[in-house]
MIPAKOL-727381 format. One record per residue (C-alpha): residue number from 1; x, y, z. Coordinates in pm, whole numbers, plus 50000, padded with zeros to 5 digits. Example, Ala and Ser with C-alpha at 12.3 -4.5 7.8 and 13.67 -1.06 7.14 Angstrom:
BEGIN
   n    xx    yy    zz
   1 51230 49550 50780
   2 51367 49894 50714
This chain:
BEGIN
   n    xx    yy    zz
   1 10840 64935 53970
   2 10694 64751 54272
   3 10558 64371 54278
   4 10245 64243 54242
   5 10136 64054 54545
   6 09766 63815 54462
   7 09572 63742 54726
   8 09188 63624 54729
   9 08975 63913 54859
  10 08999 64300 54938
  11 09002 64275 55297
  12 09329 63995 55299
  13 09458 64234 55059
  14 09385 64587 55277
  15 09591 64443 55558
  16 09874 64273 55410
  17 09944 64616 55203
  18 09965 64772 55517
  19 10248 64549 55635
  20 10421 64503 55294
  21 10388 64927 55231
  22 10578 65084 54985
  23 10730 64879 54638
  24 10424 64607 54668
  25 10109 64625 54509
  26 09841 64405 54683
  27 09547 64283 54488
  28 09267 64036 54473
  29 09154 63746 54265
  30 08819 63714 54454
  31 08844 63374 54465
  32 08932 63111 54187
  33 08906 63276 53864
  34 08877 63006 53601
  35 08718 62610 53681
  36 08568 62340 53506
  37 08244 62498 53252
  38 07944 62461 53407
  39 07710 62344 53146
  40 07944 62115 53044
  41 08115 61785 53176
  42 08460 61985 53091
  43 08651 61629 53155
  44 08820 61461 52854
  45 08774 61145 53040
  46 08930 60931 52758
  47 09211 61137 52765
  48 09378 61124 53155
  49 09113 61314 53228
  50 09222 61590 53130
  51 08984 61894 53279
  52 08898 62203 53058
  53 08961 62518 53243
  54 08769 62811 53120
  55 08734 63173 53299
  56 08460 63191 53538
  57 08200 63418 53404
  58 08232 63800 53507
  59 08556 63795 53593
  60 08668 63878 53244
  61 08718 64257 53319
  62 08886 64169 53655
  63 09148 63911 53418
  64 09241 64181 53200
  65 09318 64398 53492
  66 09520 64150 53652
  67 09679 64115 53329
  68 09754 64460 53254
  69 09892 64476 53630
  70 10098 64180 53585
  71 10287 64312 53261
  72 10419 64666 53470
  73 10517 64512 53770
  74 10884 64386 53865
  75 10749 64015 53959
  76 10436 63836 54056
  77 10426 63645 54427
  78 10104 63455 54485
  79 09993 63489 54832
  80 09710 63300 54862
  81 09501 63047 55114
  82 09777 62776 55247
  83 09554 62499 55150
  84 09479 62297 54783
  85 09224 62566 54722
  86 09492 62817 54792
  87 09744 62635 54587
  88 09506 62556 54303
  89 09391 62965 54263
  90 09749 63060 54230
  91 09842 62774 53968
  92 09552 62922 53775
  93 09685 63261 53853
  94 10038 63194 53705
  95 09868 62969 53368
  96 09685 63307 53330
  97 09967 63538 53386
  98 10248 63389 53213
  99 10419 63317 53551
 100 10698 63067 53613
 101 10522 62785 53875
 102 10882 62695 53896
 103 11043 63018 54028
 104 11003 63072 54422
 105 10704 63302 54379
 106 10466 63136 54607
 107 10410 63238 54973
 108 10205 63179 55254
 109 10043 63278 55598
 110 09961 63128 55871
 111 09852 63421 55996
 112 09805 63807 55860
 113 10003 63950 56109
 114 10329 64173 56069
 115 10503 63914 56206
 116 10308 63638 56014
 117 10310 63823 55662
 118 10694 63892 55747
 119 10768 63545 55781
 120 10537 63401 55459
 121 10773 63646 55248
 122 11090 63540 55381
 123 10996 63172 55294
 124 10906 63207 54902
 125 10848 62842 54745
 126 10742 62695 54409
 127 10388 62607 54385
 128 10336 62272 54494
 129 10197 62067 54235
 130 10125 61771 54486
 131 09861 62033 54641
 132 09700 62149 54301
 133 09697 61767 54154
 134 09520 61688 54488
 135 09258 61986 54445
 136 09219 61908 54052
 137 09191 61495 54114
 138 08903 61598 54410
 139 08699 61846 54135
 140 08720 61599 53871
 141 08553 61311 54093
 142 08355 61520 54207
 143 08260 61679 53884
 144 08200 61314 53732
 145 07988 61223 54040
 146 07778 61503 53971
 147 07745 61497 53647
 148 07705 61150 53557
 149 07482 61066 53840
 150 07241 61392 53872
 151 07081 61292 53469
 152 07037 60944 53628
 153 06832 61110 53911
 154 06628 61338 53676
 155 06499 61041 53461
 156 06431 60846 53739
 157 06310 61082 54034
 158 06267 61436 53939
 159 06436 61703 53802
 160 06693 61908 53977
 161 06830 61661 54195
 162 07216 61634 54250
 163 07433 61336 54399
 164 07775 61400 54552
 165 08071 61203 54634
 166 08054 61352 55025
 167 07676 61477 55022
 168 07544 61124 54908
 169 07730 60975 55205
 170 07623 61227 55438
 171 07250 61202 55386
 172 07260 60815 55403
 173 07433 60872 55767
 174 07140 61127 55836
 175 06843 60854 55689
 176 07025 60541 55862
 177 06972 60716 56196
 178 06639 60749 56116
 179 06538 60453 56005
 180 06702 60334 56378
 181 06426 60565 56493
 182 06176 60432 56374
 183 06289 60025 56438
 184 06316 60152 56800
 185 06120 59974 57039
 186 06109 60150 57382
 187 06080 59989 57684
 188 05924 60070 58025
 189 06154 60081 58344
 190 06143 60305 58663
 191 06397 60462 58915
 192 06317 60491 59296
 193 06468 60827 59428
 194 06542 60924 59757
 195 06555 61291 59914
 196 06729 61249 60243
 197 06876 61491 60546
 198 07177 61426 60703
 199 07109 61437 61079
 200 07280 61711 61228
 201 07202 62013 60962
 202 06906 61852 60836
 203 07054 61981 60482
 204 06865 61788 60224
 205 07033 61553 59916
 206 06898 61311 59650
 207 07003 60927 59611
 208 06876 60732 59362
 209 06814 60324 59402
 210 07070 60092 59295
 211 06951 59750 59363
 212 07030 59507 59652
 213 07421 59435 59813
 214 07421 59133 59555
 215 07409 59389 59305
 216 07219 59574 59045
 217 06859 59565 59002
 218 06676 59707 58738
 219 06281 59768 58820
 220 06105 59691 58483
 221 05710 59775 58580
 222 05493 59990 58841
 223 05425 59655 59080
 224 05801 59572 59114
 225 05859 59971 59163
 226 05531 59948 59451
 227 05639 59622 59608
 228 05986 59808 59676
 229 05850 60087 59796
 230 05592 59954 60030
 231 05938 59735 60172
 232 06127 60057 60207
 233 05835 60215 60390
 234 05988 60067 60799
 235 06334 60091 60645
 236 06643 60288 60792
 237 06832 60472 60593
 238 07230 60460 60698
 239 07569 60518 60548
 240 07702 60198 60462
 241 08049 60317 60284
 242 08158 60602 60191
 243 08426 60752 59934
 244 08596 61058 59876
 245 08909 61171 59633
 246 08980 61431 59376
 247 08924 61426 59041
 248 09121 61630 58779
 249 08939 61772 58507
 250 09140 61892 58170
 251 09029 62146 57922
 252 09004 62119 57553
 253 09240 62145 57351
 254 09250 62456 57094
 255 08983 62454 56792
 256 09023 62283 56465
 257 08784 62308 56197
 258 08505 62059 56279
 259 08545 62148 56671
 260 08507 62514 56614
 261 08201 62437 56353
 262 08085 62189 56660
 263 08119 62419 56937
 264 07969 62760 56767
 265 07684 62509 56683
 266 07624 62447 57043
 267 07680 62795 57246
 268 07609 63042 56948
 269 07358 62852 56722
 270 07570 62959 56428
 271 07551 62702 56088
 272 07861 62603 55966
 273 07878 62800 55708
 274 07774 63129 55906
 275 08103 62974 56137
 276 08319 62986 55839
 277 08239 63324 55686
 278 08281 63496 55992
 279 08634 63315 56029
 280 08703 63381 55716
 281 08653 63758 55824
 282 08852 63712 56129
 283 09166 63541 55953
 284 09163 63816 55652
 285 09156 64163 55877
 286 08946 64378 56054
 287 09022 64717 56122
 288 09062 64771 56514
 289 09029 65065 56682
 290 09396 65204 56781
 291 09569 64873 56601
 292 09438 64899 56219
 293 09429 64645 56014
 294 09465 64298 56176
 295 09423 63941 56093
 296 09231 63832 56488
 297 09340 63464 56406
 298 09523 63209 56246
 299 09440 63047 55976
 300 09130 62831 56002
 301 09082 62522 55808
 302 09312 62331 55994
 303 09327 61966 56149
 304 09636 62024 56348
 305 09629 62097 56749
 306 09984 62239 56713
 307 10045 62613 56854
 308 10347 62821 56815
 309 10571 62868 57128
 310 10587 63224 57073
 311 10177 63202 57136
 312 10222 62984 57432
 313 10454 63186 57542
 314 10228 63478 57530
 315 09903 63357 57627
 316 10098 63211 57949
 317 10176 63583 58007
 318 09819 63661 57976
 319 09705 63422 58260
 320 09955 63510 58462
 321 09855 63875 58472
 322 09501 63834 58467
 323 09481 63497 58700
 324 09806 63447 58866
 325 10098 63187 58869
 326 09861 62940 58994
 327 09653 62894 58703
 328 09931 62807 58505
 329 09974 62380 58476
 330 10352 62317 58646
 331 10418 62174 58302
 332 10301 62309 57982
 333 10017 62075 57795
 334 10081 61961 57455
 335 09818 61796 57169
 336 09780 61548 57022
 337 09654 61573 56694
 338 09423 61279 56518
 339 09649 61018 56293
 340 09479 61142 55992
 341 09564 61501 56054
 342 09726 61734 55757
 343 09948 61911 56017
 344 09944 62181 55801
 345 09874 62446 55980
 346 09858 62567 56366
 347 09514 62511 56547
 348 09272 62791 56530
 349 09394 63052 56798
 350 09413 63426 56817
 351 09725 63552 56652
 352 09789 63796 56944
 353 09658 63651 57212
 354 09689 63982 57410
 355 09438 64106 57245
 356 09150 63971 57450
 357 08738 64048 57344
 358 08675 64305 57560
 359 08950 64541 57347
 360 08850 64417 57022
 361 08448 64414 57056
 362 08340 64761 56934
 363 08558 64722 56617
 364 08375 64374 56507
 365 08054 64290 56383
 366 07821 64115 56647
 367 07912 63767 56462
 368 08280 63833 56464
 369 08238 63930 56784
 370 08113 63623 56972
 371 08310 63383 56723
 372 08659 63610 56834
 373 08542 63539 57147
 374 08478 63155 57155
 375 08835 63073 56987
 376 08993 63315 57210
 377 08820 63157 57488
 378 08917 62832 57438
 379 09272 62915 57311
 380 09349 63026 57705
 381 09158 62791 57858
 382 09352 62537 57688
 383 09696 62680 57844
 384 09515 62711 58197
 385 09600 62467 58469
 386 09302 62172 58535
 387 09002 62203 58737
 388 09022 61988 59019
 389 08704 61857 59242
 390 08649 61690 59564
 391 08415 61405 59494
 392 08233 61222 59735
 393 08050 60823 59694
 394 07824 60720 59940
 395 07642 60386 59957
 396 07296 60391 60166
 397 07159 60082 60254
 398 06752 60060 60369
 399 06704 59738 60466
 400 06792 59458 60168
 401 06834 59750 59961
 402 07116 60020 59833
 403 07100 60329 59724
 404 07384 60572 59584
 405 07418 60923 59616
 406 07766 61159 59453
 407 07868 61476 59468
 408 08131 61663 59444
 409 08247 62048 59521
 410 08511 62289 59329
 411 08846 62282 59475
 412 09039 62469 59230
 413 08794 62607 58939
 414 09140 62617 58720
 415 09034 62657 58378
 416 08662 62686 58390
 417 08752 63070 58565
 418 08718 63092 58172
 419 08568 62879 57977
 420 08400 62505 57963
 421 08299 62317 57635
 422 07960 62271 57518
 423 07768 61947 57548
 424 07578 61783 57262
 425 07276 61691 57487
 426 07225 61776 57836
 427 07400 61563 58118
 428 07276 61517 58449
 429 07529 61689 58728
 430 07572 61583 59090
 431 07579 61863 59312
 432 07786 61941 59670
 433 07739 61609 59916
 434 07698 61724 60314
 435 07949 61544 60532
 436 07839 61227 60547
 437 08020 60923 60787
 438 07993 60566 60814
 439 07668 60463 60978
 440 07569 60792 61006
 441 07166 60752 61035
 442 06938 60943 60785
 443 06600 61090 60741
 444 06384 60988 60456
 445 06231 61382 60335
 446 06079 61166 60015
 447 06094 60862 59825
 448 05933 60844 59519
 449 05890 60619 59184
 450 05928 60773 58847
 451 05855 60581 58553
 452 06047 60615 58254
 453 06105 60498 57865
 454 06389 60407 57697
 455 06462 60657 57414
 456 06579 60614 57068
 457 06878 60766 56943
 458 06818 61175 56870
 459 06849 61296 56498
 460 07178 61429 56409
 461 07235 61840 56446
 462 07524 62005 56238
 463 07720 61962 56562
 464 07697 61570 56595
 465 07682 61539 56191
 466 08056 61702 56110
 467 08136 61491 56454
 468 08033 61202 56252
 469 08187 61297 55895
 470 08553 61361 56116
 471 08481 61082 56288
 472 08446 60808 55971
 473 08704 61017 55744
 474 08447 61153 55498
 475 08488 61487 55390
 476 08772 61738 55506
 477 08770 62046 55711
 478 08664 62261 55424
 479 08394 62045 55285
 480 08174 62048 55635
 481 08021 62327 55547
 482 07939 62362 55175
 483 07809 61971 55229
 484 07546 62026 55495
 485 07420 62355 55321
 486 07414 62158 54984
 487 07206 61928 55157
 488 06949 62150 55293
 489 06892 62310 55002
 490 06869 62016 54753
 491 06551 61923 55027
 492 06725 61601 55130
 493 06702 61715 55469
 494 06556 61937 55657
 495 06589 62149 56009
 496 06316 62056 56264
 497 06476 62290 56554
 498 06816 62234 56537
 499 06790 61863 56460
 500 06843 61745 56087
 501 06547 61513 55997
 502 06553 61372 55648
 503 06271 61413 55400
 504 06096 61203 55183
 505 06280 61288 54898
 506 06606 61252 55050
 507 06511 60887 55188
 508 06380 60801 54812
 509 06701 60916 54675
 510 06903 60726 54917
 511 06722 60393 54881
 512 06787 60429 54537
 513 07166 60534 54573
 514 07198 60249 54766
 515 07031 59978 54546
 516 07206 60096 54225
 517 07567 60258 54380
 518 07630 60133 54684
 519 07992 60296 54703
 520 07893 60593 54621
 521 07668 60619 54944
 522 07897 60364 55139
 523 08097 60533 55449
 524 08424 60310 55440
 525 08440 60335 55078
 526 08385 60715 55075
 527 08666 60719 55340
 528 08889 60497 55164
 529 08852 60803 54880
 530 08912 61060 55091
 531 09280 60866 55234
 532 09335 60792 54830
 533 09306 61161 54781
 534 09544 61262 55055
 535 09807 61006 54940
 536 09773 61244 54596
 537 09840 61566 54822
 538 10118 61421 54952
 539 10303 61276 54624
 540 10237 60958 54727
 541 09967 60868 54480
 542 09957 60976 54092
 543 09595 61194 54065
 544 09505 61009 53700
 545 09594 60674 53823
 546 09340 60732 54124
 547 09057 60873 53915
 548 09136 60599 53646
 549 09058 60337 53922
 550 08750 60523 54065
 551 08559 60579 53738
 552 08624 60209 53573
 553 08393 60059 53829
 554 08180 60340 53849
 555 08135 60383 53482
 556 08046 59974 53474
 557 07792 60081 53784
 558 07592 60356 53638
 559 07573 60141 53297
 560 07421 59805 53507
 561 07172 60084 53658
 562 07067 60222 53356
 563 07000 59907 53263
 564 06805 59776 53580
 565 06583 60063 53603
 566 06478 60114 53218
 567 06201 60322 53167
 568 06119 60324 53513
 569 06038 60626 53726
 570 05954 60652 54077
 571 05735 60874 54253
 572 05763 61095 54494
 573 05422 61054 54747
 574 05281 61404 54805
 575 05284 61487 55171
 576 04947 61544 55245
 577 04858 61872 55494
 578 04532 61973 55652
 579 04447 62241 55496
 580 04168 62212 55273
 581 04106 62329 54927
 582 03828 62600 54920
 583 03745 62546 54559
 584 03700 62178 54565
 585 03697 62037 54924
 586 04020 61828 54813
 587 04306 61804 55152
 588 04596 62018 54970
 589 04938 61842 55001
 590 05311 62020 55029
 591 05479 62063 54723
 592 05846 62214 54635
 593 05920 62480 54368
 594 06158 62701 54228
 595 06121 62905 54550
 596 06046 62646 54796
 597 05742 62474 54958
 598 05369 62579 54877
 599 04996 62385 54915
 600 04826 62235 54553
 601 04562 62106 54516
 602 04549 61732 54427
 603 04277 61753 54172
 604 04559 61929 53915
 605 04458 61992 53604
 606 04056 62031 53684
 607 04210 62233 54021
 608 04476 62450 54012
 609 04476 62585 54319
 610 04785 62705 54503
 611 04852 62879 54782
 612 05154 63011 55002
 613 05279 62793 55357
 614 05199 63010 55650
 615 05345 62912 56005
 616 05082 63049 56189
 617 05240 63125 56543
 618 04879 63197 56684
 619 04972 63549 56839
 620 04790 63868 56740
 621 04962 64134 56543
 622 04971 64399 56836
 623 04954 64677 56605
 624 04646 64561 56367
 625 04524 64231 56531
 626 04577 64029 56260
 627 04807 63731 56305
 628 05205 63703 56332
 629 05309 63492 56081
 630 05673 63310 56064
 631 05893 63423 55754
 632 06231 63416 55619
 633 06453 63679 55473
 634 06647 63662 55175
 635 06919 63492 55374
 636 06712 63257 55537
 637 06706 63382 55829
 638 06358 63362 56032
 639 06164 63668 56162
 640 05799 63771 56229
 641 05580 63965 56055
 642 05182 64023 56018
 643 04990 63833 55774
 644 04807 64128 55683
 645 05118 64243 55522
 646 05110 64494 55286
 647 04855 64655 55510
 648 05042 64613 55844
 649 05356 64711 55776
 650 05466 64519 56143
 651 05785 64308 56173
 652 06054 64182 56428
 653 06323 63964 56463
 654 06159 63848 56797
 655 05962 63533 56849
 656 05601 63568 57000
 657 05476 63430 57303
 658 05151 63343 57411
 659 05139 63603 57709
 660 04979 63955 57638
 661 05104 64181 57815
 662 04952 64312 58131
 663 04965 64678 58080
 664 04830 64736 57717
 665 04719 64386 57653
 666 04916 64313 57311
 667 05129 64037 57224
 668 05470 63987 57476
 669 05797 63920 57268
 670 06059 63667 57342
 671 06412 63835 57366
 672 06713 63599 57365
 673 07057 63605 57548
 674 07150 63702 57882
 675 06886 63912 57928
 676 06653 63693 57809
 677 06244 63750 57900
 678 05929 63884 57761
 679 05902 64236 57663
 680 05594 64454 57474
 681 05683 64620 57127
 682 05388 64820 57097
 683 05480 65170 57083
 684 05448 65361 57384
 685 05436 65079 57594
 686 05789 64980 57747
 687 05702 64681 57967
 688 05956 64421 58048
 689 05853 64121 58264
 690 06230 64119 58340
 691 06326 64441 58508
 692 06700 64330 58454
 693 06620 64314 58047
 694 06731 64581 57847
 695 06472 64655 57576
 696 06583 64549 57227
 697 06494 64830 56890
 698 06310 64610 56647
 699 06461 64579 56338
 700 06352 64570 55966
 701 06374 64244 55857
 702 06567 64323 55483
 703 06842 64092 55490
């Protein structure tokens, strides 16, 4: 007889049977198999809250077989994720299967690795009932949140709505910044730059007005900016000091959770959620070509910036092959992680760092690909000795007046050989400085004043929201993404490029949330919950006491609103478009239905006209003339396709320009990436406007 080893999907369970072999059976729960019903509250809330568990519906077949599995084997281990969720699945696993939470049946990895699967089994434990309290205690808040509060919406909004312990707190952060939008008053002020030559090479650099040698001066209007300029006009221009050092530049450390979310936000464009499933992928195993089954990295929802030695060890080997001894630092760098960090688990890294992209890239899909890629990236950068730059300060007086000019060149390029982190908005950089001296004498090429406005704040994007949620404690590492796509899809928010604007619904909802439950929306208190709920993961905390003390208040809340807001319902303004109704001469406005936004007519019931939203993009269908239209797929995922659809069967994934194309005269395509330029799709006509490009095949858009 062998044992029955649970895990949580096929492909976790494909490569750990390859390193168990022979007298294990591997299976898979896919995912949690029983939770809280969902019609129902399912919390006996007068009774320690006790939850009632009931089998999550179609998995009945799969329960019987895990059963009838269970009762031939010689033991049961439960192998699942090494996190609450992890924990929780395989307490419900061994309620189900008659299996002995206290025995030493319960293992983990860090990594699905031979050497990480080895280990996990060598270490058996008992399930840790800290960890499963903690994940029960979190659905059960959250579960009374939701339940209690989403009624209270429907009478008093509309219908459908949800409120969440994190997602409440998260759109409030997204509608305060915008309400700081708004109250923003910008103000005028102007810079006076210089271009100037040194005078031997003549080789040209820009300085930019700093204010007199009292100090700084900020020009407010176009007269003061003039009046400077017409001064500067007989002025010399001469090195008054000058300063030069190094500068060392570290890299980043290794990714956790929110900085791998943040990061593939910023160079891939990924959400957090597409992120997460493809390191989901990554952790469980992918076949490789010549390897087999493999789990690419650790295990990644993780706050920790810990690494193994034996990875140190071997990424320092990798460096030192590919780079030399020199791009090694003389001592090796250690992490800090945050105070509030689990320390749970390693950072994200590769779990043999030896195996670099390029050998792994024709075995993974295109996402796994360039997420393998990133963490990878960043794992060996982070092991890589510092960049270090020459910098160079000059101060320039003209007359009364100084201006400032910095640069600086690459001494050693260190870690940046490899890799260099993504910035949330772009940041101006000084360039390479000629050799400039004391009173060296230069020539004005052009001096000109530029007139600028102050700008308010930007909107949030997922990158600078899960920044924020880290940042203030609300959520965890496993809640960024489900929160931000809950949001989105509730229409709280919505993407205007990659910035997250919120709508009018989700800044009705929150002015209400925060007249009526002000904790529930409030960022310490959410925190405060969150720390609460880690004191319960780590047995310091009893998980009924902390829900007790949660839902008093909030049940005396929610009964005070009920009470304020009696019989009153507030509406929802229609946002009003300009299109107009051709069967009534009534503006249509933008309402939301069952699947998504579409134009009514105002005049409902005596009108009852409806139509679809079309984004327009303007460009002509270049195989029937008609116009490209903007669309999603069934994943949500935007592509292009003729409006004259069924007719024209057209479609890309490619964004239209505006350019035709000057050999056949259709519409010129946008292609992204590297290669990125304008290319033709009609057929027989190959024309790239980048010779460099490589065409792309369009593909049907059937996701």
């Amino acid at each position: 007889m062998s044992k029955l080893v649970i895990v949580e999907s096929p492909a976790k369970a494909k490569t750990i049977q390859k390193y168990l072999g022979p007298g294990y059976e591997v299976v898979a729960s896919m995912g949690h198999i029983r939770d809280l019903p969902k019609t129902l509250l399912g919390v006996d809330i007068e009774h320690d809250f006790k939850p009632r568990y009931v089998d999550i519906p179609g998995k009945t077949a799969l329960i019987r077989q895990l059963k009838a599995e269970a009762a031939q084997c010689d033991g049961v281990i439960l192998a699942t994720d090494p996190d609450r969720e992890g924990e929780a699945i395989s307490w419900h696993l061994a309620q189900l299967l008659k299996v002995d939470g206290s025995e030493n049946n319960r293992v983990t990895f860090n990594e699905i690795t031979k050497s990480g699967v080895k280990q996990g089994m060598e270490h058996p434990r008992r399930l840790d009932m800290d960890l499963v309290n903690a994940q029960q205690a979190r659905r059960i808040l959250d579960r009374i949140v939701g339940y209690k509060l989403s009624p209270f919406l429907w009478k008093k909004i509309r219908k459908g709505l949800s409120a969440g312990r994190v997602q409440s707190a998260a759109v409030r952060i997204i509608v305060d910044r915008e309400d700081e939008i708004r109250a923003f008053i910008s103000e005028e002020y102007w810079t006076l730059d210089a271009l100037l030559a040194d005078g031997e090479k003549g080789k040209t650099f820009p300085a930019r007005f700093h204010g007199t040698k009292k100090g700084k001066l900020k020009i407010e209007n176009k007269e003061q900016a003039d009046a400077i300029l017409k001064e500067l006009e007989s002025a010399v221009f001469t090195v008054a000091t000058v300063k030069r050092g190094t500068r060392q530049i570290s890299p980043a450390p290794p990714f956790i959770t929110s900085t791998l979310q943040q990061e593939a936000s910023r160079k891939l464009g990924f959400a957090a959620r597409r992120t997460m499933k493809a390191a989901q992928e990554l952790y469980e195993g992918v076949e490789i070509e010549g390897v087999g089954a493999l789990g690419l990295i650790t295990y990644m929802r993780t706050d920790s910036l810990r690494i193994s030695e034996d990875a140190r060890k071997e990424g320092n080997e990798f460096i030192r092959e590919r780079y030399g001894e020199k791009y090694l630092p003389e001592k090796p760098r250690y992490y800090k992680s945050r105070s509030s960090a689990q320390d749970a688990h390693e950072a994200i890294r590769p779990s043999v760092p030896s195996l670099s992209p390029d050998k792994v890239k024709d075995s993974l899909t295109s996402d796994q690909y360039r997420l393998y890629k990133l963490i990878w990236d960043r794992f060996i950068a982070s092991l890589m000795a510092n960049c270090v730059h020459d910098t160079c300060q000059a101060d320039i007086a003209a007359g009364q007046y100084i201006f400032k000019a910095s640069g600086y060149s690459v001494k050693f390029e260190g870690f940046t050989v490899l890799y260099t982190e993504g910035k949330d908005e772009d940041e101006e950089d000084s360039g390479a400085l000629p050799r400039l001296d004391e009173g060296d004498v230069l020539t004005v090429k052009k001096l000109t004043g530029n007139q600028h406005f102050t700008q308010p704040p930007p909107r949030y994007t997922e990158a600078t929201l899960i920044k924020t949620l880290e940042e203030n404690g609300i959520g965890r590492p496993s809640t960024y993404a489900p929160t931000i796509s809950t949001i989105l899809n509730r229409e709280y928010v919505e993407r205007e490029g990659k910035a997250l604007k919120p709508t009018t619904l989700g800044e009705i909802t929150t002015r209400l949330m925060e007249e009526q439950f002000p904790e529930v929306v409030d960022v310490d208190f959410t925190a405060n919950m969150e720390h609460q709920l880690d004191s319960v993961e780590t047995g310091k905390k009893d998980w009924v006491k902390t829900l007790d003390e949660f839902y008093t208040g909030f049940a005396q809340t929610l009964a005070k609103a009920e009470e304020n807001l009696d019989g009153e319902r507030i509406e929802i303004p229609a946002e009003e478009s300009d299109v107009v109704c051709e069967l009534c001469g009534r503006r249509m406005v933008i309402k939301s239905g069952r699947y998504g936004k579409f134009l009514a007519c105002p005049g409902y019931p005596e009108c009852k006209n409806t139509k679809r939203i079309v984004d327009d993009t303007g460009a002509p269908c270049p195989k029937c003339g008609g116009s490209i239209v903007a669309k999603k797929s069934k994943k949500g995922r935007k592509f292009f396709g003729c409006s004259n659809y069924p007719n024209c069967d057209f479609v890309t994934w490619s964004e239209p320009s505006k350019e035709l194309c000057p050999r056949c005269g259709k519409t010129l395509f946008k292609k992204k990436g590297k290669n990125a330029g304008l290319y033709c799709l009609t057929e027989g006509c190959d024309y790239e406007a980048d010779p460099k490009a490589k065409g792309d095949d369009k593909e049907e858009a059937e996701e």
